[in-house]
Structures are given as structure tokens and as C-alpha cells.
N, C-alpha and C positions, 0 to 999 in steps of 0.2 A: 554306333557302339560307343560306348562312356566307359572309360577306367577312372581306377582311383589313385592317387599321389601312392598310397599302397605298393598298386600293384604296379606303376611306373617304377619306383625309383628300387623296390624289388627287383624287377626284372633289370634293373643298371646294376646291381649289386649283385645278381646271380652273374652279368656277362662277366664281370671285373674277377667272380670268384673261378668263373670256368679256365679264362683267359691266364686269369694272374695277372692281371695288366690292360691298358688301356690301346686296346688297338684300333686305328681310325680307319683302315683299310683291312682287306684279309690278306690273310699273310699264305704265301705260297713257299711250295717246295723250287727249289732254285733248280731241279734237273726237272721233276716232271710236270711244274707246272699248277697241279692241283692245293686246290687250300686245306692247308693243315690246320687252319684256325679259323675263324668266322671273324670279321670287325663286330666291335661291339655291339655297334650303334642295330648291326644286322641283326643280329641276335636277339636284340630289345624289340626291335618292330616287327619281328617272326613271330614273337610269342607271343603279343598284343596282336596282330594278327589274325594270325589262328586260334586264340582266346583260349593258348595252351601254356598253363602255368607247373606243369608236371616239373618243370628244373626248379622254381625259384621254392629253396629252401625257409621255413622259420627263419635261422640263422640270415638271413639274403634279406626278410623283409627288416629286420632287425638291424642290419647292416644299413641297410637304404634309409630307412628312419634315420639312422644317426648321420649320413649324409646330408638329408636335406635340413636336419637341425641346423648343421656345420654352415649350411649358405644362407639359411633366417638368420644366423649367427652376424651376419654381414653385418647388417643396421646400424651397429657402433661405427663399423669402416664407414658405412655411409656418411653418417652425420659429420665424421670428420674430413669428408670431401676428399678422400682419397680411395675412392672407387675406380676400379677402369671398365672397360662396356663391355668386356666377359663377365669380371663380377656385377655388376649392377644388373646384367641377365640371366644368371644365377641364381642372385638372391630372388626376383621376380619371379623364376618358374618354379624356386621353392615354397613360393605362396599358395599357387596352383593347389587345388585342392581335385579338381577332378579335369578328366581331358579325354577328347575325343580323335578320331582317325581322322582328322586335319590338323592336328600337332606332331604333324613329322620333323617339324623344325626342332620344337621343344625335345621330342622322343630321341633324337642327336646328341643334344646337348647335356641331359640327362644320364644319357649312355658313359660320359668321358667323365662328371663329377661324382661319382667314389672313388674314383682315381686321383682328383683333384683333392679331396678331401683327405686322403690319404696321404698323399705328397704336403698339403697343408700343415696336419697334423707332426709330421715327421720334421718339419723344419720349424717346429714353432718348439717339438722337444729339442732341437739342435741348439735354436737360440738360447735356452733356458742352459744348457749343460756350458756353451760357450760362457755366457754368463757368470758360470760357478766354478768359472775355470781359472787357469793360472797359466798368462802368457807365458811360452818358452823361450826360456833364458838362450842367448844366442844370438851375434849380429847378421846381416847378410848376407850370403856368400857363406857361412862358417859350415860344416857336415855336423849331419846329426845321425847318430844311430841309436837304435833302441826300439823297443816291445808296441806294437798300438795293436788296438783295439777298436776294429773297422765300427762304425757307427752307423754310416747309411755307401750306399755305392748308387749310383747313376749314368745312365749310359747315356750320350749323348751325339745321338748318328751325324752331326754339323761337324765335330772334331773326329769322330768314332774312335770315342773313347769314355773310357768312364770315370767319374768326379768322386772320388773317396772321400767322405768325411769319416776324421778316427781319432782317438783319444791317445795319448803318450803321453807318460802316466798324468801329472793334475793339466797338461792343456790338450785342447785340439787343436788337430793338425788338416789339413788338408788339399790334393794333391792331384792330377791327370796319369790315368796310368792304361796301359794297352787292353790288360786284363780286369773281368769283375773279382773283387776282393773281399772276403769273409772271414770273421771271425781272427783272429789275433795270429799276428804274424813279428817278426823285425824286418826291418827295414833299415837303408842305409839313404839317405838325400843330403840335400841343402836347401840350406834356408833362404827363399826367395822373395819374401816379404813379410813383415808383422802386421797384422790388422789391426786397425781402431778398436774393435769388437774383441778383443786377445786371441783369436784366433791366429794362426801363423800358418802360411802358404808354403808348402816345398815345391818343389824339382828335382828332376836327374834320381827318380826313387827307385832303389831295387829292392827286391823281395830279397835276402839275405838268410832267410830263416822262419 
């Protein structure tokens, strides 16, 4: 059986739209056991499979395309030698034009990049607003209080916790906090370090408002 880059990176973007996220295992209910979500990668090789594409939406294949553009994308990173051996396998299986039911290795890897491209994308807009931004004024150690405007949140099960990046007012700021954080709040911290990049690190942040 032969699929097309299509209907591959299609059905990676229907998993990623069911899920909402990138999951590498299936995620279970913590009393009874059973899976409340499928891993993705499962998802992708069930419908390739059973050569059942009833889930993958318009919208999905069109999502998937702009994935795999984002990893041909690579070729500039290439030539500037600072590739690492996820992306350099990546960009390779975004050349793939067609594949069969002995690219289970590929059907994996395929499964986690519009997740990858997603998270890409999100921090290449973070660099650009850090960029256009305005260090805040403040030594280290000093408290800051005032208004942000959360920009990305990330949760990070190594600390289990999650990575705020957020704007207050012309710079960003960003911070480890217990809970995920949306949409514009005040908060009260201090200042833990100024970045190279104008970016500035807090601690000790509380939700205040």
C-alpha cells in the first residue's frame, strides 16, 4: 500500500487538531486506567492503516502542507552547519514525496512535526516582538508590579511547571509559575536577571489581579 506526503502529514495534522497537542504515549485516566486520548503517532498509523481518512479534514491537509514546507524550510539551517539529527531527519522526510507501510519509523516522526512547527513558529514570533522591544528599566533584586499580557505559556513536566512568556507594557518578561496563564493579568515579582536579548527574567511572581 503507497500513501502520499498528502495524506501522511494530513493525517499528523488531523492528530495534532484532535489532541491539541503532541502526545508521544496515550494518555490515561489516573483512577480507571483507560485512554482518554490516543498518542498521536497511533492515530496516524490507524488511519494509514485501515486507508480510513473519514477524520482528516481540508483544513488538516492544508495544515500538514504548511508543516512540511516549514521542514524543506530547513536548507538555509543546513547550509549554515547548524542542523542537529532531528532536524536534519526532518527536513529529509519532508522531501519524501510518497511512502509505504514499512515507514513506520517515518509515520512517528511525522506524527510529533506540526507540533514542532507550531512551537517553531511561536518562538521565531517571540524573538521578533523581544526584538521590538524595550528592556525594563530595573536592577536585580528590585520588585516589579504591573499589567502583562501573557504571550505563550509552556508546561514543562521536568520542573512541572509552566514557562510564561508575556509583555509589560514595551518589554517582555518572563517567568516559572505553578499554574497555566492566559490572557492579561497583574502581577507582582522581582527581577532576576536582564537578558542580552532585552528580555528580563522574574521570580517570586504572584498573580495580584
Amino acid at each position: 500500500m503507497e500513501f502520499t506526503a498528502q495524506q501522511v502529514w494530513g493525517a499528523a495534522a488531523a492528530a495534532q487538531r484532535i489532541n491539541g497537542e503532541y502526545l508521544k504515549e496515550d494518555r490515561r485516566d489516573h483512577h480507571t486506567g483507560l485512554v482518554v486520548k490516543t498518542a498521536n503517532k497511533s492515530l496516524v498509523k490507524n488511519w494509514l492503516r485501515t486507508n480510513d481518512f473519514s477524520q482528516i479534514t481540508a483544513a488538516d491537509i492544508s495544515a500538514g502542507e504548511t508543516a512540511r514546507n516549514h521542514f524543506k524550510g530547513y536548507t538555509l539551517l543546513a547550509l549554515s552547519g547548524r542542523m542537529n539529527d532531528f532536524q536534519q531527519t526532518a527536513m529529509k522526510i519532508a522531501a519524501m514525496d510518497t511512502f509505504t507501510g514499512r515507514n513506520m519509523y517515518e509515520f512517528a516522526v511525522i506524527s510529533c512535526l506540526p507540533s514542532v512547527a507550531i512551537r517553531d513558529a511561536a518562538h521565531a514570533d517571540l524573538k521578533r516582538e523581544i526584538f521590538q522591544s524595550e528592556q525594563l528599566p530595573g536592577a536585580v533584586g528590585e520588585t516589579i508590579i504591573g499589567d502583562i499580557t501573557v504571550i505563550r505559556t509552556r508546561y514543562n513536566p521536568e520542573y512541572n511547571k509552566y514557562r510564561i512568556d508575556a509583555r509589560l507594557g514595551e518589554s517582555i518578561v518572563d517567568f516559572w509559575h505553578s499554574q497555566e496563564l492566559k490572557g492579561e493579568l497583574r502581577i507582582k515579582g522581582k527581577i532576576k536577571q536582564q537578558r542580552g536579548n532585552k528580555a528580563t527574567q522574574l521570580n517570586y511572581v504572584k498573580i495580584i489581579g
